[in-house]
N, CA, C and O of each residue as an XYZ file, in Angstrom:
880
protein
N      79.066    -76.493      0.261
C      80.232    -75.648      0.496
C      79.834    -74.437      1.328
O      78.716    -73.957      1.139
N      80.838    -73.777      2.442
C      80.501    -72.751      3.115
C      80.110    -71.583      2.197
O      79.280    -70.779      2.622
N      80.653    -71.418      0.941
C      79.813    -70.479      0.369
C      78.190    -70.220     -0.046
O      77.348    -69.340      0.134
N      78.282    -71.564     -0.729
C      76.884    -71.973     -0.963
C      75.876    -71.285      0.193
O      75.072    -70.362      0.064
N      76.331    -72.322      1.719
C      75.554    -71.700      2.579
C      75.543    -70.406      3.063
O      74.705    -70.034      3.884
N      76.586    -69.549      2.528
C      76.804    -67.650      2.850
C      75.802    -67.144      1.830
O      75.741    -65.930      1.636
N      75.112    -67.868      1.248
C      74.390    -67.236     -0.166
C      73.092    -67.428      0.089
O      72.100    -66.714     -0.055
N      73.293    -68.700      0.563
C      71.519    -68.839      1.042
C      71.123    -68.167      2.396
O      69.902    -68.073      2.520
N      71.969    -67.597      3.610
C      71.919    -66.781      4.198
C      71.769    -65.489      4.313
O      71.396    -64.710      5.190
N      72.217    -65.420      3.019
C      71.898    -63.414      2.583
C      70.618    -63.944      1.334
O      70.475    -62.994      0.564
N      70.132    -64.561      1.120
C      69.040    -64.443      0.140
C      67.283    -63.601      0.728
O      66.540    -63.866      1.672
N      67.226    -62.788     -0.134
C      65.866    -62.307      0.521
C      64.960    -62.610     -0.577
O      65.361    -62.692     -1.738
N      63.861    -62.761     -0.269
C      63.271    -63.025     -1.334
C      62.288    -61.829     -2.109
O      62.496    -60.712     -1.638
N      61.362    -61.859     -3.098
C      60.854    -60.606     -3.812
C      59.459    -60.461     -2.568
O      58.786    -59.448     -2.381
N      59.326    -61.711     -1.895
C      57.737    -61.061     -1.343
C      58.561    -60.656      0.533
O      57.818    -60.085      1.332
N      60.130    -61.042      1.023
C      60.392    -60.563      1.753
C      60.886    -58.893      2.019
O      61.203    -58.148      2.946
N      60.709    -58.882      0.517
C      61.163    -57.050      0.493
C      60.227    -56.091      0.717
O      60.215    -54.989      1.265
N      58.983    -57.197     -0.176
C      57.932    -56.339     -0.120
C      57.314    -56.353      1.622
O      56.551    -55.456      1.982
N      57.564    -56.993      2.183
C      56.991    -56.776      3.510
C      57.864    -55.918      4.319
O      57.546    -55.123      5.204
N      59.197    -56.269      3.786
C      60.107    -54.998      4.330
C      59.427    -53.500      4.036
O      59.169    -52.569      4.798
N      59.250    -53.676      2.605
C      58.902    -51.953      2.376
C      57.874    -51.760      3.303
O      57.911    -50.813      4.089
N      56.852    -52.666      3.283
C      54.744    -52.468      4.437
C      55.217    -52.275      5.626
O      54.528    -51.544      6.336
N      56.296    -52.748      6.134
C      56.848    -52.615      7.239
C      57.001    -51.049      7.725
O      56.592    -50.379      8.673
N      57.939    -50.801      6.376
C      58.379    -49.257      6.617
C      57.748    -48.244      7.302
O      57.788    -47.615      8.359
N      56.984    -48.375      5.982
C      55.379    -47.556      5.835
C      54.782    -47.859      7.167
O      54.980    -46.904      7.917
N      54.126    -48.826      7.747
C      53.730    -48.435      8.849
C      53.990    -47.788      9.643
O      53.194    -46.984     10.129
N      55.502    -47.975     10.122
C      56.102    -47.435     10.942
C      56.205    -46.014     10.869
O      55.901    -45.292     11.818
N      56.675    -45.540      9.644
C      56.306    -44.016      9.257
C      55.003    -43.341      9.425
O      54.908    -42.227      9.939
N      53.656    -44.261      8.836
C      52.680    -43.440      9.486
C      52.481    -43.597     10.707
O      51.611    -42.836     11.130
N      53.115    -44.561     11.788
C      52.689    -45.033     13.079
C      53.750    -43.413     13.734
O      53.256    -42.642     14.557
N      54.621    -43.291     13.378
C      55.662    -42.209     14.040
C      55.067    -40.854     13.694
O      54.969    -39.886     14.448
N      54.647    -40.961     12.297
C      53.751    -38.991     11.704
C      52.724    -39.263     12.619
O      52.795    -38.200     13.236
N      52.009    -39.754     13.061
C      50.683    -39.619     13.749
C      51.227    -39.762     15.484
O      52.179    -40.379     15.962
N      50.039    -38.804     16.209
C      49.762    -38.526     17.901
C      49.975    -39.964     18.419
O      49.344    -40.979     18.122
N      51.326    -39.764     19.517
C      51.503    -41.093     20.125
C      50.258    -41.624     20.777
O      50.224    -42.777     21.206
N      49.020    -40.635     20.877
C      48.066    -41.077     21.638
C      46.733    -39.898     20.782
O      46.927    -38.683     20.731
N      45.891    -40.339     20.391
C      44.715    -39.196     19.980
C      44.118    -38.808     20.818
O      43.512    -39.630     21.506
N      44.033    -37.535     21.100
C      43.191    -36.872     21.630
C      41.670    -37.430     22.199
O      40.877    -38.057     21.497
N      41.445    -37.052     23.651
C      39.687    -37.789     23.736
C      39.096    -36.424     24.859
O      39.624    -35.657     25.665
N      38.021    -36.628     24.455
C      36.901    -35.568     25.021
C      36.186    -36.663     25.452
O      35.993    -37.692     24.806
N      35.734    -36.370     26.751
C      34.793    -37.051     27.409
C      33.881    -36.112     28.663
O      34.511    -35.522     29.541
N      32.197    -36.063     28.606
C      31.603    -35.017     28.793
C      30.585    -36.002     29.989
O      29.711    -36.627     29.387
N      30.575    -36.122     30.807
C      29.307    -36.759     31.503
C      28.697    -36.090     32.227
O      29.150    -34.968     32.453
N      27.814    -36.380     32.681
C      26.513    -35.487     33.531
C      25.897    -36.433     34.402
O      25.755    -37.607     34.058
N      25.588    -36.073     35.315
C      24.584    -37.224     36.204
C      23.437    -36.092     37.270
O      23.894    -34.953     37.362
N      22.602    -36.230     37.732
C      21.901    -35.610     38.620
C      22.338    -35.487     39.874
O      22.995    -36.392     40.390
N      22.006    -34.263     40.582
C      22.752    -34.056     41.993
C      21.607    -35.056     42.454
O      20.409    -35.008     42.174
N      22.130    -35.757     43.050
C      21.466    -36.498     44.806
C      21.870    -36.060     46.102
O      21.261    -36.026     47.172
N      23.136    -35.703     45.746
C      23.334    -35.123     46.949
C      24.175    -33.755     47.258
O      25.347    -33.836     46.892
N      23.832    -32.613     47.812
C      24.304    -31.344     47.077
C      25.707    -31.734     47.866
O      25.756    -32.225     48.993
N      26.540    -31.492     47.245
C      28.286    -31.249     47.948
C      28.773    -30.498     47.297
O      28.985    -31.039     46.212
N      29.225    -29.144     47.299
C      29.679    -28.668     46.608
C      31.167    -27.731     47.019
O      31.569    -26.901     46.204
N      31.842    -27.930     48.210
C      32.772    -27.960     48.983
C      34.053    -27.947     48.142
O      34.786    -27.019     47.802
N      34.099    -29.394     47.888
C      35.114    -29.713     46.297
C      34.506    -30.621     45.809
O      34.018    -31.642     46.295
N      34.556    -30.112     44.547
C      33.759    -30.408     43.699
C      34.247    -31.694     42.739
O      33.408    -32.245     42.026
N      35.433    -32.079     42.750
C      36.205    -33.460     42.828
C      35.288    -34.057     43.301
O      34.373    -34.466     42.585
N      35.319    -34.279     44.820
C      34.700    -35.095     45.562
C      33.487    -34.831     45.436
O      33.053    -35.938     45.754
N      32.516    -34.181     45.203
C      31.481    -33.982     45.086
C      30.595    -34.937     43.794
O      29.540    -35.571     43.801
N      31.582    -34.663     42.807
C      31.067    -35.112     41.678
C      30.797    -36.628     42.258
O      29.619    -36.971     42.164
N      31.528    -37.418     42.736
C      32.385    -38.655     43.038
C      31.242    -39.301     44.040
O      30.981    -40.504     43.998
N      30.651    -38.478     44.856
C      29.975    -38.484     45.812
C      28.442    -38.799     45.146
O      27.580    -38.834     46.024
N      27.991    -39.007     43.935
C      26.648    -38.962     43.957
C      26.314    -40.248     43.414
O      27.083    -41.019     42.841
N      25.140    -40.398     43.640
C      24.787    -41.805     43.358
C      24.346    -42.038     41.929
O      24.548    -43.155     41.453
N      23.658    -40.929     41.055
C      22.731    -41.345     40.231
C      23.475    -41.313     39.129
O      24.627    -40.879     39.119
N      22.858    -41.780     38.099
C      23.723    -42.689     37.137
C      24.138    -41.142     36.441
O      23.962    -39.945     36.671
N      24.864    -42.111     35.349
C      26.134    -40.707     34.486
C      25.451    -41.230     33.245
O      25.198    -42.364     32.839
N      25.237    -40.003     32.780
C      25.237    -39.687     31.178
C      26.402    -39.102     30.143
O      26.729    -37.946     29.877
N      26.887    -40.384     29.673
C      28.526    -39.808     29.268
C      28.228    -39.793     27.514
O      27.462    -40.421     26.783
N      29.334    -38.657     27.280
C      29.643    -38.860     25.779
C      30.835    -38.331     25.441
O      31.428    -37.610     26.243
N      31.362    -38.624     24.175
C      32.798    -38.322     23.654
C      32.274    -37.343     22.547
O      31.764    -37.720     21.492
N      32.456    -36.104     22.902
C      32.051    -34.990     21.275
C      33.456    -34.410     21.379
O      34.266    -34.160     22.271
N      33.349    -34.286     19.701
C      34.462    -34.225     19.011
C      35.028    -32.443     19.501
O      36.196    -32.095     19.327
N      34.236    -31.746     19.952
C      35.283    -30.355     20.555
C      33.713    -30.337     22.177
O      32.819    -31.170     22.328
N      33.942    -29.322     22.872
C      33.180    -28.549     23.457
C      32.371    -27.232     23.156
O      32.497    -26.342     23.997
N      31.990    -27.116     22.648
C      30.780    -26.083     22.254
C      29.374    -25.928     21.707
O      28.953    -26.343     20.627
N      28.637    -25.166     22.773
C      27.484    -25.178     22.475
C      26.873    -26.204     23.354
O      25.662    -26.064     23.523
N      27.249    -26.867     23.751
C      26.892    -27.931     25.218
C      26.398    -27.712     26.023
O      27.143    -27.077     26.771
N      24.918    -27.924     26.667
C      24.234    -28.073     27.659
C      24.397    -29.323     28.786
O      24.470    -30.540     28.622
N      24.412    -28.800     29.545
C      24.528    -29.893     30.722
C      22.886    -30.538     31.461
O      22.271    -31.604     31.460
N      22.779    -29.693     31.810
C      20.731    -30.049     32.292
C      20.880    -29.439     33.857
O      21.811    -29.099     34.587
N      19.597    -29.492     33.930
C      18.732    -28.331     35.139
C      19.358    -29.570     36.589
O      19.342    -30.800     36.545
N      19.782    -28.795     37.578
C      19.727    -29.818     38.825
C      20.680    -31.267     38.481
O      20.403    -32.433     38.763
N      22.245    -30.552     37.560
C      22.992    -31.725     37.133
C      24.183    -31.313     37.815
O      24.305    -30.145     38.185
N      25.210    -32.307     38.044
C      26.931    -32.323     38.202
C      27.249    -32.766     36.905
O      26.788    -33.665     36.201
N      28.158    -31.917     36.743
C      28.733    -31.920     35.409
C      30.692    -32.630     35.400
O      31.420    -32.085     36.230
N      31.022    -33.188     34.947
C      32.791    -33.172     34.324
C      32.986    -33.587     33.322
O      32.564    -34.607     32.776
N      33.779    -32.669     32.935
C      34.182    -32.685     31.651
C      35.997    -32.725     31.412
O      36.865    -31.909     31.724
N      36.067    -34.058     30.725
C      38.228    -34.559     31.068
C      38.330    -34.294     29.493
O      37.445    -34.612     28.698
N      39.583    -33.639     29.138
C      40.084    -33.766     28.438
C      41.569    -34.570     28.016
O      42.474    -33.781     28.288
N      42.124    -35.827     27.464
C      43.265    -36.352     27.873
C      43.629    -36.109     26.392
O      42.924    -36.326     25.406
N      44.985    -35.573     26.454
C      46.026    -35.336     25.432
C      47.319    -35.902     25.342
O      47.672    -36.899     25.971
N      48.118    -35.169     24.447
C      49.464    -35.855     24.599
C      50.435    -34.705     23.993
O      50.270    -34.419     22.807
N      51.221    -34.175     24.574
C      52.014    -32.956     24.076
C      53.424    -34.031     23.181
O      53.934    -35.087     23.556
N      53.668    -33.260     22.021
C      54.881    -33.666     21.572
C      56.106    -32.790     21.453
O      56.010    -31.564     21.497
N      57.534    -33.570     21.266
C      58.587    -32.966     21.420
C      58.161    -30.946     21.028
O      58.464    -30.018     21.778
N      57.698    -30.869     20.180
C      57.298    -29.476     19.316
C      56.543    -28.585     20.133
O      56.327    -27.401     19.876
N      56.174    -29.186     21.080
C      55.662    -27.995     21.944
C      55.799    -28.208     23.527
O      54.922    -27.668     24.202
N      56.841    -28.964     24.233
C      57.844    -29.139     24.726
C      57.841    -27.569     25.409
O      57.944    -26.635     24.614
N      57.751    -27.333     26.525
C      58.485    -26.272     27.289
C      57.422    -24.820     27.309
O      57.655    -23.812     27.976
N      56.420    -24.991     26.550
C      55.850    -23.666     25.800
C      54.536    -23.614     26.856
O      54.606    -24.407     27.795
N      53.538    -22.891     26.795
C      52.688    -22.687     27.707
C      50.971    -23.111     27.237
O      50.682    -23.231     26.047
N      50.168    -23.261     28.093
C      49.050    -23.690     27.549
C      48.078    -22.751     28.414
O      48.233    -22.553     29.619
N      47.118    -22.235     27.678
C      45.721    -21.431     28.697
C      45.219    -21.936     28.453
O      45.607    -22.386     27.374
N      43.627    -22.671     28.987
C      42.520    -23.206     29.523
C      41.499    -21.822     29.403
O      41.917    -20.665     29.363
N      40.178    -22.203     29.359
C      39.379    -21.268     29.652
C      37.852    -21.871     29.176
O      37.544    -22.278     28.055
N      37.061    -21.798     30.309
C      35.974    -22.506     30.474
C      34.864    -21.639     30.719
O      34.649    -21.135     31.822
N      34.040    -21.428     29.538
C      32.444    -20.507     29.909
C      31.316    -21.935     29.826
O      31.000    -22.704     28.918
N      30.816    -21.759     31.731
C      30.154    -22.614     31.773
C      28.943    -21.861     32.735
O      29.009    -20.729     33.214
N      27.755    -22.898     32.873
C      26.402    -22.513     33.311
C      26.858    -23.141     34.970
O      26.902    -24.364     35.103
N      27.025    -22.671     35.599
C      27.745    -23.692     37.280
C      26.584    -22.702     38.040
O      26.823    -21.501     37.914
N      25.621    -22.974     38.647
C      25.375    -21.845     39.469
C      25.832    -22.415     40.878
O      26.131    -21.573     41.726
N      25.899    -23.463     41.142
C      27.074    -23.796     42.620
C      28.625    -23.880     42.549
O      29.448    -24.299     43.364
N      28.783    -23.216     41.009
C      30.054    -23.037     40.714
C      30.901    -24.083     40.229
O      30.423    -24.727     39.295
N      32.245    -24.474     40.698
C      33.235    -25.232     39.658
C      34.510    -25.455     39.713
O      34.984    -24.587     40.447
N      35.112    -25.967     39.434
C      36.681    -26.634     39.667
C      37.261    -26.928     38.122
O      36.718    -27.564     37.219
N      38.454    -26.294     38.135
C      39.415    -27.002     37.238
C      40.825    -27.538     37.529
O      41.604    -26.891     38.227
N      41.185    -28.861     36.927
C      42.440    -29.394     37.295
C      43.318    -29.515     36.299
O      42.816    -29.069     35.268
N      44.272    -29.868     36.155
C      45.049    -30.254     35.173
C      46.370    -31.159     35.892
O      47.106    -30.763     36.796
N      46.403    -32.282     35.296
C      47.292    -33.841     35.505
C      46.711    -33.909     37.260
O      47.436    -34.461     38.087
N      45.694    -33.448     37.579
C      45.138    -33.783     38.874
C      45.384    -32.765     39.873
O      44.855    -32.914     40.974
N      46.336    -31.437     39.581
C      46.613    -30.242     40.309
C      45.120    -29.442     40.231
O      44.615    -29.073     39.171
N      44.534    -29.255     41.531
C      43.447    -27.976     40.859
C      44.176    -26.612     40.165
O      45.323    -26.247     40.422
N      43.460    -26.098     39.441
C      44.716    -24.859     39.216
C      43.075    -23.766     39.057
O      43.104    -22.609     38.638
N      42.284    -24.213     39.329
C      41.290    -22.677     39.268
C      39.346    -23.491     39.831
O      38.655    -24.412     39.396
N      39.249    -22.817     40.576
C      38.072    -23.252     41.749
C      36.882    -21.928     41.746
O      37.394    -20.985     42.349
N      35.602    -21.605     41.306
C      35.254    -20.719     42.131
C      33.611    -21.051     42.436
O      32.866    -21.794     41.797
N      33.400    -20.462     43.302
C      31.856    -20.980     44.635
C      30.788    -20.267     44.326
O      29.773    -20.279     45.022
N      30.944    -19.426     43.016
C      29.757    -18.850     43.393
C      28.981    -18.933     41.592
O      29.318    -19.491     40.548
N      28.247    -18.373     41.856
C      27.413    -18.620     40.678
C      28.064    -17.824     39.493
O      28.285    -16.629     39.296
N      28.294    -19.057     38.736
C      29.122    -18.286     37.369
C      28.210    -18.933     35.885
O      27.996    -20.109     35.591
N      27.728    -17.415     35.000
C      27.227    -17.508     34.028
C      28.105    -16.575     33.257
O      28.167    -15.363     33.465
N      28.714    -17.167     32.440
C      29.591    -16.367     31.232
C      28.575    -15.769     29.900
O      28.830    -15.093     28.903
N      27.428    -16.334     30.396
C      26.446    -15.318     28.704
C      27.099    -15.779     27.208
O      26.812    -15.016     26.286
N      27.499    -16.329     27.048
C      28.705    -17.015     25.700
C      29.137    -15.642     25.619
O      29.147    -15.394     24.413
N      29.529    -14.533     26.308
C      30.475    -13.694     26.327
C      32.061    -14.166     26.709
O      32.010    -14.597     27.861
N      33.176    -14.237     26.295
C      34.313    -14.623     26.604
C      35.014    -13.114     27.355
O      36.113    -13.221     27.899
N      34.512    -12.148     27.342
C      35.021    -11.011     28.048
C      34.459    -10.793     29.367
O      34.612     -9.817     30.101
N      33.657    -12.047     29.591
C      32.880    -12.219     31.019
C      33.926    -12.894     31.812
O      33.547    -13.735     32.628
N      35.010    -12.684     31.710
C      36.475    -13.572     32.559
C      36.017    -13.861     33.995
O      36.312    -14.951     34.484
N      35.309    -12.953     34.716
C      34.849    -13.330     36.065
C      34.349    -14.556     36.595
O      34.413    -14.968     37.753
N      33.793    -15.130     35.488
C      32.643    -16.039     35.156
C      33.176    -16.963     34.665
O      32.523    -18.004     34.591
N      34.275    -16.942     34.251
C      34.763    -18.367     33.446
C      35.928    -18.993     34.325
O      36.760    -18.379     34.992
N      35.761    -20.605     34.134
C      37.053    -21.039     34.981
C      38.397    -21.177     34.259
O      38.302    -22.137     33.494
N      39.251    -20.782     34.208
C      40.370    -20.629     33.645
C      41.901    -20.866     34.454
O      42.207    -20.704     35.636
N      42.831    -21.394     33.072
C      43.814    -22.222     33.764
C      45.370    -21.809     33.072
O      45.246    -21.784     31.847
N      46.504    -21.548     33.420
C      47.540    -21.345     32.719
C      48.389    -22.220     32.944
O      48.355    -22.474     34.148
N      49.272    -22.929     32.331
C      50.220    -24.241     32.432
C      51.267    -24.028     31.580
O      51.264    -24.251     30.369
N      52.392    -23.479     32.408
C      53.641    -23.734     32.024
C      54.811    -24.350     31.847
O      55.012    -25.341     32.549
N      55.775    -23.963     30.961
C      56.692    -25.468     30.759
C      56.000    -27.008     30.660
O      56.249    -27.864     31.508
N      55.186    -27.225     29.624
C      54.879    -28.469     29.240
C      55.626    -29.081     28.947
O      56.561    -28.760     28.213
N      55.346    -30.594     29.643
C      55.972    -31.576     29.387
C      55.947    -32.651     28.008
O      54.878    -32.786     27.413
N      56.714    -33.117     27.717
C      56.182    -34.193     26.633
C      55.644    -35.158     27.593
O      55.945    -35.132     28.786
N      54.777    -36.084     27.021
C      53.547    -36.758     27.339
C      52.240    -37.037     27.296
O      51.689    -36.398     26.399
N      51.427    -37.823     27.979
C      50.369    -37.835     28.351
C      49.573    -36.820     29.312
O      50.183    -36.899     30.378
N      48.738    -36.098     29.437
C      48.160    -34.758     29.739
C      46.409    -35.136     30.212
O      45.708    -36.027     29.733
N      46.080    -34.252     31.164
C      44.645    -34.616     31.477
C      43.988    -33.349     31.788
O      44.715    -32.580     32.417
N      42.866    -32.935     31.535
C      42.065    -31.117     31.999
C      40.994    -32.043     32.267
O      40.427    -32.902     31.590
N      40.837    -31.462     33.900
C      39.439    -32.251     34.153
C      38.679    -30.881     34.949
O      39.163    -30.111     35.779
N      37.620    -30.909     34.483
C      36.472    -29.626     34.893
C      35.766    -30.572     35.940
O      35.989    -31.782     35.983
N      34.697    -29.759     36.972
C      33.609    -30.410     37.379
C      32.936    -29.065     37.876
O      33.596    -28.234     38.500
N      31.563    -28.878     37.567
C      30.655    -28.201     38.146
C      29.835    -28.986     38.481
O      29.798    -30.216     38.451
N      28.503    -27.501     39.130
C      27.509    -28.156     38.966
C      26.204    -27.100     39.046
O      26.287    -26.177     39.857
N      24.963    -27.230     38.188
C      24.105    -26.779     38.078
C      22.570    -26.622     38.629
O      21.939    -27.679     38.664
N      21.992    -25.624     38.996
C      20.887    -26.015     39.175
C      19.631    -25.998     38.444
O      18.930    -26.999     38.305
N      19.299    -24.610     37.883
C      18.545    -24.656     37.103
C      18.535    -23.829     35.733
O      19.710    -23.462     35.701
N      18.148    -23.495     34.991
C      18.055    -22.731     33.534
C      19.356    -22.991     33.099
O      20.134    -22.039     33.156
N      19.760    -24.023     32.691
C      20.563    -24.118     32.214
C      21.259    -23.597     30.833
O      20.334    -23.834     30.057
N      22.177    -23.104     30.123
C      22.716    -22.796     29.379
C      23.538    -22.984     28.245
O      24.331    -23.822     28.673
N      23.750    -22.831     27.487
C      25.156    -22.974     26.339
C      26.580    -22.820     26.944
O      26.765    -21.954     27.799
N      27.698    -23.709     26.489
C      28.891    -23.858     27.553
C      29.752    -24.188     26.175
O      29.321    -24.668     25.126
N      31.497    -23.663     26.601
C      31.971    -24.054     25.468
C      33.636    -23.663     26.067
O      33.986    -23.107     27.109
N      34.120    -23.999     25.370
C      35.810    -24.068     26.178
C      36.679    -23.305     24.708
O      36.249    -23.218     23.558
N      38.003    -22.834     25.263
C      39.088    -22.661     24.090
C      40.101    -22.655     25.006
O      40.172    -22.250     26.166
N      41.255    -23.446     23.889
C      42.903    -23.164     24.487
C      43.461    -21.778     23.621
O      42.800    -21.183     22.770
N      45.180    -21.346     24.172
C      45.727    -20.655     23.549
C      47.449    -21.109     23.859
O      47.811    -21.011     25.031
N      48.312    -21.516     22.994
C      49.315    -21.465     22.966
C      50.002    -20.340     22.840
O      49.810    -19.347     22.139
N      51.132    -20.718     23.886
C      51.825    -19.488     24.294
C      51.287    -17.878     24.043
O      52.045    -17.083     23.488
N      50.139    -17.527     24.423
C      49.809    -16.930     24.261
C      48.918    -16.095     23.195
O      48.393    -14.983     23.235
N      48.993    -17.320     22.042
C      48.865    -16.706     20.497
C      47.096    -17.077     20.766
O      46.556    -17.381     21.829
N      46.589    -16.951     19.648
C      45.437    -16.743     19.116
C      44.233    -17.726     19.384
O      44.333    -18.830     18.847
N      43.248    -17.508     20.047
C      42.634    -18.697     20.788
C      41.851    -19.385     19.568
O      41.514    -18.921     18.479
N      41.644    -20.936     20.262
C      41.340    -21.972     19.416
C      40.227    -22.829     20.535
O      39.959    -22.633     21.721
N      39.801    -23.734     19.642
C      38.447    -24.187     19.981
C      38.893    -24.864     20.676
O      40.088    -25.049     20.442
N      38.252    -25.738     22.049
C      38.651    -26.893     22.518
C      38.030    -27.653     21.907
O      36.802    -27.671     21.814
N      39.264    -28.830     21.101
C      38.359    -29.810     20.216
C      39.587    -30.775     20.056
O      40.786    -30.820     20.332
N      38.592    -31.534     19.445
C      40.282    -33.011     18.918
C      41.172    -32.598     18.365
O      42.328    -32.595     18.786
N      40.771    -32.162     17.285
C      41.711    -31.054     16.264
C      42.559    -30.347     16.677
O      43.620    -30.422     16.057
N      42.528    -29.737     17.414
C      43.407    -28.762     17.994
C      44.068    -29.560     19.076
O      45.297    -29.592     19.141
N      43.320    -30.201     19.921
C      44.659    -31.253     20.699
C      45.615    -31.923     20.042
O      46.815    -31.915     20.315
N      44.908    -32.692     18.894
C      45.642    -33.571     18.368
C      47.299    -32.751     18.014
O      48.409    -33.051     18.453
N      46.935    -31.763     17.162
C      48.091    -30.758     16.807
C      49.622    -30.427     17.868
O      50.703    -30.035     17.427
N      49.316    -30.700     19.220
C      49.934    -30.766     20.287
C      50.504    -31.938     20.519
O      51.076    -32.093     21.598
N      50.471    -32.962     19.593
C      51.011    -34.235     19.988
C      52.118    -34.835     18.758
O      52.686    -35.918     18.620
N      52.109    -33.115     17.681
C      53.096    -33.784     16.395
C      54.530    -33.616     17.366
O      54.914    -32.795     18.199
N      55.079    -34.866     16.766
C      56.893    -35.030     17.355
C      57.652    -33.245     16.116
O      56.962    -32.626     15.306
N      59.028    -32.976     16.434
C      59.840    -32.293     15.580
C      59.587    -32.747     14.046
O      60.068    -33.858     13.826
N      59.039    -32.237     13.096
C      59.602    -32.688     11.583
C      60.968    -33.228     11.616
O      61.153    -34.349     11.142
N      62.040    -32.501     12.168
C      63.179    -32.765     12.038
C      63.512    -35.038     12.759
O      64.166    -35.915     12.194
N      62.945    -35.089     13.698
C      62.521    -36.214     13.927
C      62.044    -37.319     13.271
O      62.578    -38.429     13.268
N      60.769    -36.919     12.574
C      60.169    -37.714     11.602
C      61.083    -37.812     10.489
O      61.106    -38.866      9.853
N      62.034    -36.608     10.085
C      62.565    -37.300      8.604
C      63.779    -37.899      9.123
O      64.112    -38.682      8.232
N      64.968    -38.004     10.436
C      65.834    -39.005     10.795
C      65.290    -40.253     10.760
O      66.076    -41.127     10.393
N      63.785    -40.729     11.127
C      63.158    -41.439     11.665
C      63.038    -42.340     10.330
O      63.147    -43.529     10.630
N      62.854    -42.143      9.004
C      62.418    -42.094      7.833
C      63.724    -42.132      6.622
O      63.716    -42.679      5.519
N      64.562    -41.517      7.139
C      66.271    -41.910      6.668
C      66.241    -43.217      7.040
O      66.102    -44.073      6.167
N      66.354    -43.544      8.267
C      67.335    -44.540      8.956
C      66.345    -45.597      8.102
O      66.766    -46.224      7.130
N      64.869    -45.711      8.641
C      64.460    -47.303      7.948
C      64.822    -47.305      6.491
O      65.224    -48.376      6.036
N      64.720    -45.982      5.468
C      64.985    -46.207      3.966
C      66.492    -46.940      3.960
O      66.693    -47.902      3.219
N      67.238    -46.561      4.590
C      68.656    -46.993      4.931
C      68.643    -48.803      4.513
O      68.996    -49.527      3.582
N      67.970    -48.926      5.912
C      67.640    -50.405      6.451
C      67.333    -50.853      4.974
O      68.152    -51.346      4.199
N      65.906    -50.575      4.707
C      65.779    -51.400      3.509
C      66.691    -51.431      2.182
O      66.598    -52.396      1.423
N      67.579    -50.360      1.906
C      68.581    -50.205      0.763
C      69.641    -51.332      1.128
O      70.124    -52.215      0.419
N      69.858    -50.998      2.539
C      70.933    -52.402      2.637
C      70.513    -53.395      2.553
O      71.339    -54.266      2.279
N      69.329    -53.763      2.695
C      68.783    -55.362      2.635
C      68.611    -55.528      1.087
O      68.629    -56.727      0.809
N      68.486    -54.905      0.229
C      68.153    -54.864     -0.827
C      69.606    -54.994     -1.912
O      69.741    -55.555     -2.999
N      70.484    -54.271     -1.131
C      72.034    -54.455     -1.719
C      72.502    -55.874     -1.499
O      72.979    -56.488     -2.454
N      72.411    -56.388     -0.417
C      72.857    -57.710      0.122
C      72.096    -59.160     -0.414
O      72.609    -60.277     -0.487
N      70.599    -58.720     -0.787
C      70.095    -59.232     -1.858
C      70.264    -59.686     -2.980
O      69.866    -60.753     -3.447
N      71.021    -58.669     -3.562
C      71.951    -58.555     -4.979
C      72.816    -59.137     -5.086
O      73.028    -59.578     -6.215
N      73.904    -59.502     -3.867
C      74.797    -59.707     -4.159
C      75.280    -61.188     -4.174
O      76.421    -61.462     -4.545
């Protein structure tokens, strides 16, 4: 009878709910967490060939192999005597910080100096020999960057120097909108990539929704 078959059409079963609920849940922690995590990536290779013009191209320009690593912030980092250095940072801004401003600021050992970019714009370059002393009031000396009206998205800070000899201690911090500076590190990127709360709990209504109705229709 057509009923019969209206019954076995709405039937869910006890282990289809339960995958409904695992379902949920993923999705909820897949939405609370950075559409993308944060990555630090630090490489070094030896000059072969001095270019130091732009330093983009320069880096790009050398032959000898790269010594790369992913550390979890920037600080306290040595690069080495007679090295090209870049250092990318790729992020991901979320709805929550949307429109607001970001500073950059880089104390590094460059004695042929240094370049900074951001999403591939240079936004701060200088030629001459810059040692910041792990003084941060040495501003002369440091490469530094301001970025306004952020976008939601995917995000990139790419440094490149390069060094020659006595090399030094090097270390980076951001500051939102102006407020209180923070380490450059995962941690603190990551934080830039939470969506609105207000988001996450529509987000978190609607599937509880979903599953209450599947669960009513179940019943019935």
């Amino acid at each position: 009878p057509l009923s019969g078959r209206s019954s076995r059409n709405n039937y869910m079963s006890p282990n289809s709910l339960r995958i409904s609920d695992a379902a949920v849940g993923a999705a909820l922690l897949v939405a609370s967490a950075a559409a993308n995590a944060a990555l630090i990536t630090y490489d070094v290779r030896s000059i072969a060939s001095p270019s130091f013009a732009d330093y983009q191209s320069g880096w790009a320009a050398q032959g000898s192999p790269i010594n790369s690593s992913t550390p979890a912030g920037f600080d306290s980092l040595a690069g080495g005597n007679n090295s090209y250095n870049h250092l990318q940072v790729a992020f991901d801004i979320g709805n929550a910080y949307a429109g607001q401003s970001l500073l950059f600021q880089l104390g590094l050992d460059a004695g042929y100096g240094g370049a900074l970019y951001f999403d591939g714009v240079l936004i701060d370059t200088k030629n001459d020999d810059l040692w910041w002393g792990s003084n941060w009031g040495n501003t002369a000396e440091l490469l530094t960057g301001n970025v306004a009206n952020l976008t939601v998205g995917a995000h990139t800070l790419d440094a490149y120097w390069a060094e020659g000899c006595c090399n030094g201690t090097q270390a980076g911090r951001i500051s939102v909108n102006g407020g209180a500076w923070q380490a450059l590190s995962l941690t603190n990127f990551d934080r830039l990539a939470v969506p609105e709360p207000g988001s996450l709990a529509l987000f978190g209504l609607a599937l509880a929704g979903v599953v209450g109705a599947r669960r009513k229709k179940s019943a019935a």
